[in-house]
C-alpha positions as CSV (number, residue, x, y, z in Angstrom):
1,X,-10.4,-3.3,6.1
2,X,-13.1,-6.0,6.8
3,X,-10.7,-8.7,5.6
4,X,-7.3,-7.3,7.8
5,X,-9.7,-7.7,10.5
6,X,-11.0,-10.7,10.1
7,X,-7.4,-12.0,9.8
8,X,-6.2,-10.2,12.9
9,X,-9.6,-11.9,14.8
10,X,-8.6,-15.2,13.4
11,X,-4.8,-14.5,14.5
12,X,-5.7,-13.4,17.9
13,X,-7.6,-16.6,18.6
14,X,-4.8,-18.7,17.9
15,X,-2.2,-17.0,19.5
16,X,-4.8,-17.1,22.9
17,X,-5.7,-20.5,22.1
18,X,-1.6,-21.2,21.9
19,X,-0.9,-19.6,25.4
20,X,-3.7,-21.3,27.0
21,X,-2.4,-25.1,25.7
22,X,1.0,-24.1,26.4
23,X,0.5,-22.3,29.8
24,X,2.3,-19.9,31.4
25,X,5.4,-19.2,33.4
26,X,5.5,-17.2,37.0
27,X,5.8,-14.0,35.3
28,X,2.4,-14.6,33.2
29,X,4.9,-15.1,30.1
30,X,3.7,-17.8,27.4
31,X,5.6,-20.8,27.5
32,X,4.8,-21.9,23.8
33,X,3.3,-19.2,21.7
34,X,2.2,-19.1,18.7
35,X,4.8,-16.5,17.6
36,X,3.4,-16.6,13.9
37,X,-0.2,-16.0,15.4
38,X,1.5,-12.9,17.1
39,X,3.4,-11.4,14.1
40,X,0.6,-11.9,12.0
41,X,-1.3,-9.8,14.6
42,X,1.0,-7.2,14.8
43,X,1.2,-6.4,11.1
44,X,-2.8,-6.8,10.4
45,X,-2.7,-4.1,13.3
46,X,-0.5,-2.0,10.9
47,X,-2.3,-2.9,7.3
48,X,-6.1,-1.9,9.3
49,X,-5.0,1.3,10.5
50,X,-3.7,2.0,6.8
51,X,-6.3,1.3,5.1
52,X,-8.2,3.1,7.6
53,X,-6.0,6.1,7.7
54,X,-6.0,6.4,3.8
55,X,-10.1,5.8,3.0
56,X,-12.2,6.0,5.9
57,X,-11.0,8.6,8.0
58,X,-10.9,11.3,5.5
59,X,-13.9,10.3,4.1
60,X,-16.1,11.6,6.8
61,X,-15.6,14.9,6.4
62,X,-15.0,14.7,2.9
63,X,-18.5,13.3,1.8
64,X,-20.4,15.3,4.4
65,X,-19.1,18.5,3.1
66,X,-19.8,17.3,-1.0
67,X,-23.2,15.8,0.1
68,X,-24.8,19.0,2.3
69,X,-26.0,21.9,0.8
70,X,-24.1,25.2,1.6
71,X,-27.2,26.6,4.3
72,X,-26.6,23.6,6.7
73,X,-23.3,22.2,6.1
74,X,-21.9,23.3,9.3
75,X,-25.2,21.9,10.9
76,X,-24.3,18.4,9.1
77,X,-21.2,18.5,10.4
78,X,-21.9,19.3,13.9
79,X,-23.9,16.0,13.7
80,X,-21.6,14.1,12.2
81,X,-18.7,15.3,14.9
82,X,-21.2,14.5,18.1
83,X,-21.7,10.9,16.2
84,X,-18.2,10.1,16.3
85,X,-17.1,11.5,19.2
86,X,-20.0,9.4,21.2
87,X,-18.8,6.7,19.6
88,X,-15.1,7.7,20.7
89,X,-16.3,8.4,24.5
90,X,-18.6,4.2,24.1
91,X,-15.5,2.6,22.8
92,X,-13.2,4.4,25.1
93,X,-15.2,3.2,28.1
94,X,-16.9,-0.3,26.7
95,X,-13.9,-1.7,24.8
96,X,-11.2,-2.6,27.9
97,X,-14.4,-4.0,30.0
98,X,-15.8,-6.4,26.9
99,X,-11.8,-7.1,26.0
100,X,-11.2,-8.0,29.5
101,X,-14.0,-10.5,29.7
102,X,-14.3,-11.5,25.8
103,X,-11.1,-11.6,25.2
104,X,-10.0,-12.4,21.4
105,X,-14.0,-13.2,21.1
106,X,-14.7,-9.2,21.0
107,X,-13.0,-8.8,17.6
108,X,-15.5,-11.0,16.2
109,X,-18.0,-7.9,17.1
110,X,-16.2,-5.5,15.2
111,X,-15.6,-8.0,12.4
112,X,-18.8,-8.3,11.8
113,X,-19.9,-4.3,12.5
114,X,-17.4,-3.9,9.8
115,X,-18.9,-6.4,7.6
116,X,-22.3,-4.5,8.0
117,X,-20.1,-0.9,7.0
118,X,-19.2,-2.6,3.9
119,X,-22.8,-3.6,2.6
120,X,-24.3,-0.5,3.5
121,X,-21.6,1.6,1.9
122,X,-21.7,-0.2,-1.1
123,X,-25.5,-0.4,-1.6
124,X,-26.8,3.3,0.0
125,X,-24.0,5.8,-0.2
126,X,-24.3,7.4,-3.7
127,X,-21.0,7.8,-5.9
128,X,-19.5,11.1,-6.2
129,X,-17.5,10.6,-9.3
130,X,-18.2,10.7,-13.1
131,X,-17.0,9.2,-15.8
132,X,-14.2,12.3,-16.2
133,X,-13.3,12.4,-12.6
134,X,-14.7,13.6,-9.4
135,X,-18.4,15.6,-10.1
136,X,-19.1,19.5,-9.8
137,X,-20.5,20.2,-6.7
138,X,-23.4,21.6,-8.8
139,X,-23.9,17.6,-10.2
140,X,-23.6,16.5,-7.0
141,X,-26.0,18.6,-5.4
142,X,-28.8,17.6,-8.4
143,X,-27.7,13.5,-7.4
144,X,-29.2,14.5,-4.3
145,X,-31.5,17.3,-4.3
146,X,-33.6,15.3,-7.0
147,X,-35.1,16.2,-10.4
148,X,-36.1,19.6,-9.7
149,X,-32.7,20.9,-8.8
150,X,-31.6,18.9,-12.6
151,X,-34.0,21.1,-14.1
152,X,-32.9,24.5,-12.5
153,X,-29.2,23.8,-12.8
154,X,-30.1,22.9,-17.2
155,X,-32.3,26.3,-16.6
156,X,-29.5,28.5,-15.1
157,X,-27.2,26.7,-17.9
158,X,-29.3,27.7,-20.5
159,X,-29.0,31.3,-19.4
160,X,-25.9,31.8,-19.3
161,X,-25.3,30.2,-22.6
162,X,-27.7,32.9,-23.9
163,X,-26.1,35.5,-22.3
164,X,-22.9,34.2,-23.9
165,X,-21.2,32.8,-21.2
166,X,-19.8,29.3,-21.6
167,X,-22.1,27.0,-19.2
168,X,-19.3,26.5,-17.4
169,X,-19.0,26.5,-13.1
170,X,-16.7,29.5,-13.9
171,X,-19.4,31.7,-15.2
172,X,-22.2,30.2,-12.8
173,X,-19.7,31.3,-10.5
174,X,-18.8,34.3,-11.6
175,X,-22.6,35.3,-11.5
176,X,-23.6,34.2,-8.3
177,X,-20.5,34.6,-6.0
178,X,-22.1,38.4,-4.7
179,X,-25.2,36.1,-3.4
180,X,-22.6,33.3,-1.4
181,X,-21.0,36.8,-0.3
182,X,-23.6,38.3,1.2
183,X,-25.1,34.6,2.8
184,X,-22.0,34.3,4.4
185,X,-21.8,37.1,5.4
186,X,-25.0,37.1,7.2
187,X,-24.2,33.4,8.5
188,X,-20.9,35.4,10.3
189,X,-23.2,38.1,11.9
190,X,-25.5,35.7,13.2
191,X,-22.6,33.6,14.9
């Protein structure tokens, strides 16, 4: 995505820098444009919102839900929908005011805000897959919740093997799926 737009930033400045050499004609129509600047626009437009459309946009949702424990998941999300709907509500307001001013020169702000994206995803945000494909949301949960929550999840293992279950999420479960019952069902009567 960070690349696209750096190419559409880089195509929008010389299509406007093309328009402004070549002038304009009483309608406001460029007399000499850069019509290669302007295609190349047009389809980085397409490639950005694809990209964007198949990782990032499901993605929020997606990892908030793997990455939250069950008692304040909806809590995380709630957070994570007022975050991008203020951001929805700034750009919707601040974007036509800096474009109209800035110009092609605006890009260059989400360029690099999307360069910044990309360095913070790829050093802070934790992977969620294993070797064998995406992790159990137990796994998951001990990634984040820290050693102790490693040790409980071997302990609760360990039990069921020696109750002669398998280990498995199946039998974990199969054991505890009264207790989600009933916290969801207290979660509904408190809504």
């Amino acid at each position: 995505m960070t690349i696209v737009y750096a190419i559409w930033t880089g195509a929008a400045a010389a299509y406007a820098k093309s328009v402004d050499a070549g002038g304009v004609d009483a309608l406001g129509n460029a007399l000499r444009p850069n019509k290669n600047a302007g295609n190349t626009v047009a389809a980085c437009i397409f490639f950005y919102y694809g990209f964007y459309n198949i990782a990032l946009s499901p993605l929020l949702v997606s990892y908030t839900v793997e990455i939250l424990p069950f008692r304040i998941r909806s809590k995380g999300l709630m957070i994570m929908n007022l975050a991008v709907n203020c951001s929805l509500v700034f750009n919707q307001y601040a974007n036509p005011i800096a474009l109209e001013h800035l110009a092609w020169k605006y890009y260059i702000v989400y360029t690099v805000w999307l360069a910044f994206e990309f360095v913070f995803l790829y050093f802070f945000i934790i992977e969620t897959k294993g070797k064998d494909g995406p992790l159990p949301l137990e796994e998951i949960s001990a990634i984040f919740d820290g050693p102790e929550v490693r040790q409980a999840l071997a302990d609760r293992t360990a039990a069921d093997l020696a109750a002669g279950g398998t280990g498995g999420v199946e039998d974990i479960d199969a054991k505890y799926s009264g207790e989600d019952q009933q916290v969801e069902k207290a979660h509904t009567l408190h809504v």
